[in-house]
N, C-alpha and C positions, 0 to 999 in steps of 0.2 A: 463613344456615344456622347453626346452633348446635352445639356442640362436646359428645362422650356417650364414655364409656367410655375413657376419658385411659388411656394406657399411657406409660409412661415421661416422663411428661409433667405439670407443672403450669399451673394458668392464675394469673398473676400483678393485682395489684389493677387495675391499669392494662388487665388484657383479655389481655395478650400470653405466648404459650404460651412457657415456657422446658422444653425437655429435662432430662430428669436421668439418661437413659442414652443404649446406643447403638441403641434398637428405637423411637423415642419413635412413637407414631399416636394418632388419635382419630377417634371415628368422626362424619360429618358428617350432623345430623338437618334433615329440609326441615321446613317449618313448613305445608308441602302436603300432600295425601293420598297423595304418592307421589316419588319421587326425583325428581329433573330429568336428562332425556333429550335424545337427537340433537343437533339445535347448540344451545350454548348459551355463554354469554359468563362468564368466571369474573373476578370483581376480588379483592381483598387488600384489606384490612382493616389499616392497621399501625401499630404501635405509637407511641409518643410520642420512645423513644428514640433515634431516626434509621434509618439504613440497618441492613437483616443483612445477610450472609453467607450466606442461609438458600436448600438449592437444595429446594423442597419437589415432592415428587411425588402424584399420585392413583391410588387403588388403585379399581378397578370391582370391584362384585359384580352377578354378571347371575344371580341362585337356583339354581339345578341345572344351569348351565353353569361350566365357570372360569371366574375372575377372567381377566379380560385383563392385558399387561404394564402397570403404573404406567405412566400419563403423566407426562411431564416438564412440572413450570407454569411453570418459571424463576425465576429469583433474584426475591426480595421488594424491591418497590421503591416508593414511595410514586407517582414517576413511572413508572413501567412503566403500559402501557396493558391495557387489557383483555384478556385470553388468549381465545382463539377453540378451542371445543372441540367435537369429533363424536363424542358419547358414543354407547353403544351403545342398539339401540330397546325395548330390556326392561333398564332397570337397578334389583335389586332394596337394595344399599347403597353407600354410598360413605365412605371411607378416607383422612384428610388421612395421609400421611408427611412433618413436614417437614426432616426430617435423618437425619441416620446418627452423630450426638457431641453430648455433653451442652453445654448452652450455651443463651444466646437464640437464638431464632427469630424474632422480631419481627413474628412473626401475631399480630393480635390478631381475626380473621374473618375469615371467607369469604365473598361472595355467587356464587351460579351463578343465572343464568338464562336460560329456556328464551327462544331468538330464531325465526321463523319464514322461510321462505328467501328470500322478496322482502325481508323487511324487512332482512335480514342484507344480502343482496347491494347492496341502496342503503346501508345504511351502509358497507360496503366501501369503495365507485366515490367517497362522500365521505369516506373517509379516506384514502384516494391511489391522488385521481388520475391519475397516470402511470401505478401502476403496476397503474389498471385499462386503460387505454387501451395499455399493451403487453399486457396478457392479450387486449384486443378484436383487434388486430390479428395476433396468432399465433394465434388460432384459428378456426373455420372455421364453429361455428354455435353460436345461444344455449349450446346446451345444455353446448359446448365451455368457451365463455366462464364460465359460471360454476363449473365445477369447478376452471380454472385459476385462476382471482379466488380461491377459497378454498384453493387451494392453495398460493398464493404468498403469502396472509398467515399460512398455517399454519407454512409453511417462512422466515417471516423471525422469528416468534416463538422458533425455535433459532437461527437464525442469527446474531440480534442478541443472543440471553441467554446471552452468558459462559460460566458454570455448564455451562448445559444443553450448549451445541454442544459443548464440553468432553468430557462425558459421553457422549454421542455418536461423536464422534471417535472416542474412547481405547478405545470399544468393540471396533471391529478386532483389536487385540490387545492386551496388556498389556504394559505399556512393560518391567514386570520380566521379560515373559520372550523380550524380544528380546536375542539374544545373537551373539556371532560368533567365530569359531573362528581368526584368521589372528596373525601375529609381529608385527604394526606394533604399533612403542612410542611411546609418546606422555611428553614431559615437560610438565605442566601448571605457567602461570607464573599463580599469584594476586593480583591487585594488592590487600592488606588495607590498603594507607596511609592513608585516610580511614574505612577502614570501621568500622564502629557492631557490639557484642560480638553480636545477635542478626544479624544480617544475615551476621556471618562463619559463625556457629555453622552455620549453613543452608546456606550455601556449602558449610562444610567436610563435613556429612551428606552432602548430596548427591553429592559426590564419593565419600564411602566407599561408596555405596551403588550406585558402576555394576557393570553385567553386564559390562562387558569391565576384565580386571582387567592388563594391563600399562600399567603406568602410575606416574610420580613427581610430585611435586608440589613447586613452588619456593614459597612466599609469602613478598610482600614486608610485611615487619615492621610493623604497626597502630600508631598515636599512641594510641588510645585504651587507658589502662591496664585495661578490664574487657575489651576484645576480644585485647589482650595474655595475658589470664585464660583466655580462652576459645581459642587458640591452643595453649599449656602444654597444656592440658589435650589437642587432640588430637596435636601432638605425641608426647606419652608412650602412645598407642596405634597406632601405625604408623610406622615405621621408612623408608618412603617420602616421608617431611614433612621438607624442608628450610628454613628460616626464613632470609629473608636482611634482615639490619639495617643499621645506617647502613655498615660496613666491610665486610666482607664472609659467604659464603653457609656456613653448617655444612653440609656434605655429608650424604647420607643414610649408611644403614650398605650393607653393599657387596653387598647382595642387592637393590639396589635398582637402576634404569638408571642411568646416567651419563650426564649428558647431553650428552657427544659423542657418544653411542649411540642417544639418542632419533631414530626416524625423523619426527616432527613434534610440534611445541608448540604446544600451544594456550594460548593466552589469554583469561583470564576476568578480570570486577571483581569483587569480594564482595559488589555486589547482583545478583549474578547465581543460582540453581542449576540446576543439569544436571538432566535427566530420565534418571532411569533408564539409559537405554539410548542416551546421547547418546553415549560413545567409541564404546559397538559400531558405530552408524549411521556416526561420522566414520569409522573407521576400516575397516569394507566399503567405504564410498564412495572411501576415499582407494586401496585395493585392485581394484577394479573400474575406477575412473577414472585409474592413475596419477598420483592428483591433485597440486597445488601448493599450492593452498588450499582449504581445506573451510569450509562454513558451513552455518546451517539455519534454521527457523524458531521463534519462541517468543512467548509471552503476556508481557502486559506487564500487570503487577497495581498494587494499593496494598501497601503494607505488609505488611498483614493477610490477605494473598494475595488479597483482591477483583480479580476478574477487571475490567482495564478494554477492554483491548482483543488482538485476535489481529496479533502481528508478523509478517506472510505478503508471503514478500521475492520478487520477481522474480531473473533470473538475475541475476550480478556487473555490475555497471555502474562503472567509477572515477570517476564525476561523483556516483552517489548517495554512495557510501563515501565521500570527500572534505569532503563536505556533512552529513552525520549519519553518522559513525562507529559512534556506539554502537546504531543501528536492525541493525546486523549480529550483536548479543552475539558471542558465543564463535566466534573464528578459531580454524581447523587451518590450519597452514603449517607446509610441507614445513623440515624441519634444512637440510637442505641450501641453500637459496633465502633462509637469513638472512644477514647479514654476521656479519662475525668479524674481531678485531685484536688481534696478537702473541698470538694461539694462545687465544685467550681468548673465551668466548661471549659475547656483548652480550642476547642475550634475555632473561635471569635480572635482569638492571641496567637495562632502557631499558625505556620506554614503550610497551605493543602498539601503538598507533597509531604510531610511529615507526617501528616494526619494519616493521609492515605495509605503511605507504606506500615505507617501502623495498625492502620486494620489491616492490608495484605498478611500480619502476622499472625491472622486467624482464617479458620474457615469461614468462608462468604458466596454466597450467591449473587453470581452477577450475570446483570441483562444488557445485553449491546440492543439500539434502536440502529436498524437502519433507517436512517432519515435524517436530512440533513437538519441540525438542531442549532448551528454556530458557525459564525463565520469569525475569523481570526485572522493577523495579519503579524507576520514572522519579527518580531520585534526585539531582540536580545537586549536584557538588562546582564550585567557581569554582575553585579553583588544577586542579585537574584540563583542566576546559575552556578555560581560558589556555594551559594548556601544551600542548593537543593543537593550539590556533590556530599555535602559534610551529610545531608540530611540520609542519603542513599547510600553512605557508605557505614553509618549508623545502623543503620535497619541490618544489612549484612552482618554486622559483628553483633548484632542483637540476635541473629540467629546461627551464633556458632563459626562465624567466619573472622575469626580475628585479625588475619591479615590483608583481609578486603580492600582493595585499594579504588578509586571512581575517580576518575578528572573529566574535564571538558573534553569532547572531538567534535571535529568536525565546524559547523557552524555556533556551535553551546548549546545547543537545544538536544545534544546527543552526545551520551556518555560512554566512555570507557569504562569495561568492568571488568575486576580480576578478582577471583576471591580467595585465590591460594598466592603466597609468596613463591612458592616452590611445591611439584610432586615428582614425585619420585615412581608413578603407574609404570610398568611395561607395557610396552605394546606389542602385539604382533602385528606385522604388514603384511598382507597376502594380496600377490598379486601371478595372477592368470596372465600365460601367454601362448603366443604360437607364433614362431617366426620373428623376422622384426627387429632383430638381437639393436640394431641403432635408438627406437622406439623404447626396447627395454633397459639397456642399459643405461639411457638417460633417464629412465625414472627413477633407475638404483642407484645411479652416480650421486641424483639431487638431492632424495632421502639421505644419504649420507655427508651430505653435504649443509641439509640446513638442520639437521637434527640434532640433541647432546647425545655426546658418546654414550653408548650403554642403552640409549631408550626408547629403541626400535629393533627386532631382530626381523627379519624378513625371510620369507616363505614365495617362494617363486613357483607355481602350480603351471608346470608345461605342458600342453593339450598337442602333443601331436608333432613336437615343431620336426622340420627335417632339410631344413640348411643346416649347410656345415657353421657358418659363424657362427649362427644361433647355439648349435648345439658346441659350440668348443666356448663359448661367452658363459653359455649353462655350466662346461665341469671345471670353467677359471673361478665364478664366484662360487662354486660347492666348496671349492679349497681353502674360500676365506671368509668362513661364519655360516654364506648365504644356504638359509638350507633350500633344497630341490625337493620337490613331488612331481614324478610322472603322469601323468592320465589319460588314457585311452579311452575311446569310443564316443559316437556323437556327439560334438558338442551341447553342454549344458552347463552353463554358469552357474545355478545352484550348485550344481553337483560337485562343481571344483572348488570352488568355496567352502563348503560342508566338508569335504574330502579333506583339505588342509585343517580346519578346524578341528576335525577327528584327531588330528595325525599329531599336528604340532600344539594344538590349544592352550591343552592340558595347564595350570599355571600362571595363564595368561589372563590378566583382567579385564583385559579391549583390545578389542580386533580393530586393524585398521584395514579393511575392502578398500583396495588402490586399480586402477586398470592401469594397465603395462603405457598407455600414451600420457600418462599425468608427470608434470614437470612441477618439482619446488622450487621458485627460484629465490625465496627471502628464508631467513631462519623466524621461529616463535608463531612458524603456523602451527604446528602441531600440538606447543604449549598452550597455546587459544582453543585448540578443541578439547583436552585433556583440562581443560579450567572450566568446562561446560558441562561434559562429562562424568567430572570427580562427583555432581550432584545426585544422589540416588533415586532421586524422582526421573532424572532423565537417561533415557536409552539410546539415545542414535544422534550424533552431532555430522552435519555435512560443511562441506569447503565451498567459498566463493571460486568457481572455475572460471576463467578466459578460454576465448580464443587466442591463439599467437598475436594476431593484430589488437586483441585488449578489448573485445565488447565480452561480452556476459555471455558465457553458456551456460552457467548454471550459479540461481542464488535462489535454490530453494527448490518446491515441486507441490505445484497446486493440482488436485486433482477433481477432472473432470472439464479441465483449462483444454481448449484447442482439442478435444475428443476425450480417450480416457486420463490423458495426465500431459501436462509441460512444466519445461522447466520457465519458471520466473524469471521475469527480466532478460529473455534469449533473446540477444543481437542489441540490448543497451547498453548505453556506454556508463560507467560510475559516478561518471565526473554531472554527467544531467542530470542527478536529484541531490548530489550531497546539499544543495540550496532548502530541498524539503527536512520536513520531521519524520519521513518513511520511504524506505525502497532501500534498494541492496546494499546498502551502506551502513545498514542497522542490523546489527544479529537480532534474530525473532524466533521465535518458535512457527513452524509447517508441520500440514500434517506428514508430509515425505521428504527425504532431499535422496538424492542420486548418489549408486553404489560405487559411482567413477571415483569417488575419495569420500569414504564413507569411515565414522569412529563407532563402532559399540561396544555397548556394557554388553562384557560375556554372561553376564548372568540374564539380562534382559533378550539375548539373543539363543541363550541355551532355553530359557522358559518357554519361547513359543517352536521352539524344533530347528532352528535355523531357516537358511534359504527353503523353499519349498519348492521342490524339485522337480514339480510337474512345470512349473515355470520355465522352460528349458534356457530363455534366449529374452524373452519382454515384461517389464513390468516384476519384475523378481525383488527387486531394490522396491521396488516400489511396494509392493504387498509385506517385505517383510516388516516396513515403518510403519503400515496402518496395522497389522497384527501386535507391534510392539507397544506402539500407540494404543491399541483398545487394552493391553493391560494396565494402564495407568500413567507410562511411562510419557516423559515428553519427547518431541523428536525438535532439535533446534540446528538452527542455519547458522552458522558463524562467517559473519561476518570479517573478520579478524583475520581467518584466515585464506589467502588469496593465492589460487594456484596455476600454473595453465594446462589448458585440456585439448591436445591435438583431437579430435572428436575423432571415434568410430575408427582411425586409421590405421587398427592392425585389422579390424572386420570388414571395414565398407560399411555401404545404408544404401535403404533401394530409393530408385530413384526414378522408378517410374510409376512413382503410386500405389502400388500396391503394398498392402502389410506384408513384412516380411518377418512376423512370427503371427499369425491370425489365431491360432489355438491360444498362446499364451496370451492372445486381446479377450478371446472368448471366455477365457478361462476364470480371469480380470473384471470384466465387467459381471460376468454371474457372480463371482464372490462379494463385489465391495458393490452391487447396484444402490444402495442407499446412499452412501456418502453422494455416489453419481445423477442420486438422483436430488436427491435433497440440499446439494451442492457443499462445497469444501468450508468448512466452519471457519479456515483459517483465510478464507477473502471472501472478499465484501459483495453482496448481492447486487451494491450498486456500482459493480466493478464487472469489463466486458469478458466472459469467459472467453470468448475467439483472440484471444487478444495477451499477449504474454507482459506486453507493458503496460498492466493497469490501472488503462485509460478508462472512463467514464463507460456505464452500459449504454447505446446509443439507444434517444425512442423510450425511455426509463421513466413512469412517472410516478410521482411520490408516493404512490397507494399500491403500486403493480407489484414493489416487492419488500413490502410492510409485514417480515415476520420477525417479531422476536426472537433472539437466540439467546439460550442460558447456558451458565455451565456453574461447579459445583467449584471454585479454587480450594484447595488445600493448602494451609501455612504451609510453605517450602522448606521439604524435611532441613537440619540441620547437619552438617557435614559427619560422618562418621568417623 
């Protein structure tokens, strides 16, 4: 299509339209006898000069009707795939907008064209999928299926574009005119020590520019002499700016809080800014909740504010914080809950991450906002990230872990953590089979293979098998250590489980739940889940699984994800977020992980009865984590350790839709309806449950899922 009636707008030699005000449009001419209508597929055209910025929307003319609202098409991208659009059945013109501020756009054309609905719908089912095979199975007839298939690629086109779900979002209400009425004073501590003159300047706007105005500001003093410039400067407009330098802090003037006054500090870095409306939110929240510490969620861009991705936190966890500090931006913590010596404040002088992990060494109450409160831009200082490892590995040996050791991984924004030199746990491995003897003795070969001697004995639970290999495989390893359990009748996974734990336990301090298809192929996975585990608060540590080809089948288990439970990150690959501060590359705390390589504390799995038994076949793994979980215990994903998981292939999986254990579904959703209904504490409201790679909820706006969530942390018992 070709471009008529330029408003605000030139077309540059190269094709590509650059703005020259703030109305820029142009009208789009078909090269057919009539516009293109109903579904049709729209691509981008773009420029030579690389990525925009550019969020472009389409204006419908239907003749003597109104225009419908602009579509949103998404950010311009050379890899953006094709937009998927239901234009309306009489469209008499059509209206590129592609911005609202002068600048390049980096369109250089459009094509739309008209698709037909068989031909649409097979290219759907071939462009994923999964995620046509979950639309076949949640619905109930063709006619179902296909309106869901195009709705879910409708709804992942905002979801995954940035810009657009942005837009969306923010629609609910306007961040400027959230406001709140209550005395909490806040002193904000700025760390500007490395920061760069435009990154502070942005900081410091955004601060002048919240809706809740009690509030002082400490910044610690910039090396860099143009951000030094840019400091001065707001300085001498607000009388609430105190600057603290190599000696000590110039106080504000005396209409300002003092901060032995302040009721909570937050802490920001200078590639941080506040949204609008981020103290009023901290500070209802911290009013409604009595809170201890306050947090929330934020965007995480380039530079140039390009949106890369949504930072959408689950509730507090001290194993994620620990491990990627700065995925949490801006902490509210309570005055009171800080230390203090010889009368003198520490939070204006010390590192927030020092401060923080030292209240972590108490009980605190703490409230996640969902709402986005901060946007952030992934910027690694090295002395920064040194000094927060010294500061993290501090906190550990301050609570009893003297040989805690914390380095950098990954990008530095994400830490390694060990807190034992060496243990010495037994484990028992129990693994269920039938048949398969290939399937099994690769899993027994691998166990022996990446394990230290002595600190695994295995427990082989046979259901039934009746090949000859299998069974002559069975009485070669009973001859060397492996012990055997027979079992007959029905199968039932509880039952076999439970049965070996009866039989061999006894003695045992952790059980490791293995299924016969799990393969180890590195050593010190197992030492990673036994360094997770040695902690008494926690009960049930799970393994990062592959598929054979390397994408993710298992990095965790969110429940009420994709119906009653999925596994996180199914069908990602690892290598696409280690760029972020979260996703399967970060041990976290879930409320479940999967029994396919599962560690638990015998004591935390004897207190609730074991497997429960009526579970014959589904969801077993999965109830016994939320039963061990409601005693106190935590349930964590270990990252660290990485295994592969030939899936289901000594059982199968059905594959024509239907459940294939519906008792142990029914049985599942009556017991745990809360969690399923009030959704998974451990992900983010503004994160899509249909959707195992959590991308944005599509259609989401800032007020639809505005609950606070608390929980009560307990300092982390110290090692026994």
């Amino acid at each position: 299509m070709g471009f008529a009636d330029l408003q605000d707008l030139v077309q540059e030699s190269d094709g590509s339209l650059v703005s020259t005000g703030f109305h820029p449009r142009a009208d789009l001419i078909s090269d057919r006898a009539r516009p293109p209508r109903r579904w049709c597929w729209l691509v981008f055209t773009t420029a030579s000069r690389g990525e925009g910025a550019t969020l472009p929307r389409l204006l419908v003319g239907q003749g003597g009707s109104p225009a419908i609202a602009p579509i949103l098409l998404g950010p311009v991208s050379r890899a953006a795939p094709p937009l998927l659009l239901r234009l309306p059945d009489h469209v008499s013109s059509l209206q590129l907008l592609p911005g609202n501020a002068p600048g390049p756009t980096n369109i250089a054309g459009v094509r739309i064209t008209e698709v037909g609905k068989l031909r649409l719908l097979a290219t759907l089912m071939l462009e994923d999928p999964r995620a046509a095979w979950r639309a076949y199975r949640a619905t109930p007839s063709f006619a179902h299926f296909k309106t869901k298939l195009i709705e879910t690629r409708q709804a992942r086109q905002l979801s995954t574009g940035g810009p657009d779900w942005l837009h969306v979002y923010a629609s609910g209400e306007h961040p400027g005119a959230i406001t709140f009425d209550g005395g909490t004073s806040f002193a904000i501590v700025l760390d500007a020590a490395g920061a760069r003159a435009a990154n502070l300047d942005a900081a410091m706007a955004s601060l002048m520019a919240q809706t809740y105005p009690r509030w002082q500001l400490v910044v610690r003093s910039p090396a860099d002499p143009a951000a030094v410039d840019v400091l001065r400067q707001w300085t001498a407009r607000s009388s609430a700016i105190s600057v603290l330098g190599s000696r000590a802090a110039r106080k504000p003037s005396s209409n300002a809080i003092e901060s032995d006054e302040a009721d909570y500090i937050l802490f920001m870095d200078a590639d941080t800014v506040l949204e609008p409306h981020a103290l009023a939110r901290f500070a209802a929240a911290a009013a409604a909740e009595d809170a201890d510490m306050v947090y929330g969620d934020g965007i995480l861009t380039e530079q140039d504010g390009r949106y890369i991705a949504l930072n959408a936190l689950p509730v507090f966890s001290h194993e994620s914080y620990l491990r990627s500090p700065r995925q949490f931006g801006p902490i509210v913590l309570r005055g009171a809950v800080l230390p203090t010596t010889d009368g003198r404040d520490l939070w204006v002088r010390t590192d927030d991450v020092a401060m923080i992990l030292g209240a972590l060494e108490h009980r605190l109450r703490i409230v996640h906002v969902p709402d986005v409160l901060f946007r952030s831009w992934p910027a690694h200082r090295a002395a920064a990230s040194q000094h927060r490892v010294a500061e993290a590995a501090a906190h550990l040996r301050r609570l009893g872990y003297a040989d805690a050791v914390v380095a950098p991984a990954g990008n530095g924004d994400v830490f390694a953590v060990r807190r034992h030199a060496r243990h010495d746990g037994k484990v028992l491995a129990i693994v269920p089979t039938k048949n398969r003897r290939a399937l099994l003795e690769t899993c027994v070969a691998s166990l022996g293979a990446t394990t230290r001697t002595g600190q695994v004995d295995i427990v082989i639970v046979d259901h039934e098998s009746t090949e000859a290999d299998t069974l002559a495989y069975l009485d070669q390893v009973s001859r060397s250590g492996v012990k055997v359990l027979r079992h007959g009748g029905p199968f039932n996974y509880s039952t076999l489980n439970n049965a070996a734990v009866s039989r061999f336990g006894g003695g045992y301090p952790f059980y490791l739940f293995l299924n016969n298809d799990i393969e180890a192929e590195t050593e010190g996975w197992l030492d990673a889940m036994l360094d997770l585990v040695l902690q008494p608060d926690v009960g049930v540590v799970g393994a990062t699984l592959l598929y054979p080809d390397r994408r993710i089948q298992h990095a965790g288990v969110v429940v009420g994800m994709v119906g009653a439970a999925e596994h996180a990150y199914r069908f990602a690959r690892l290598d696409d977020y280690l760029h972020l501060r979260q996703g399967p590359h970060l041990t976290r705390q879930y409320s479940a992980v999967t029994g396919a390589c599962m560690l638990v504390s015998a004591a935390a799995f004897s207190a609730v009865g074991g497997f429960d038994e009526k579970l014959a076949v589904g969801f077993n793994d999965i109830d016994l984590c939320l039963r061990i979980g409601a005693t106190g215990h935590r349930i964590l994903q270990c990252a660290e350790a990485v295994l592969v998981h030939h899936e289901s292939a000594s059982r199968g999986k059905s594959h024509d839709g239907r459940d294939p254990h519906p008792d142990d579904t029914r049985l599942f959703y009556d017991r745990h309806a809360r969690i399923l209904e009030e959704g998974d504490p451990f992900f983010s409201p503004l994160l899509d449950p249909t959707d195992a790679l959590f991308v944005p909820r599509p259609l989401v706006s800032r007020q639809s899922h505005l609950r606070l969530r608390a929980i009560v942390h307990d300092a982390p018992l110290q090692r026994l």
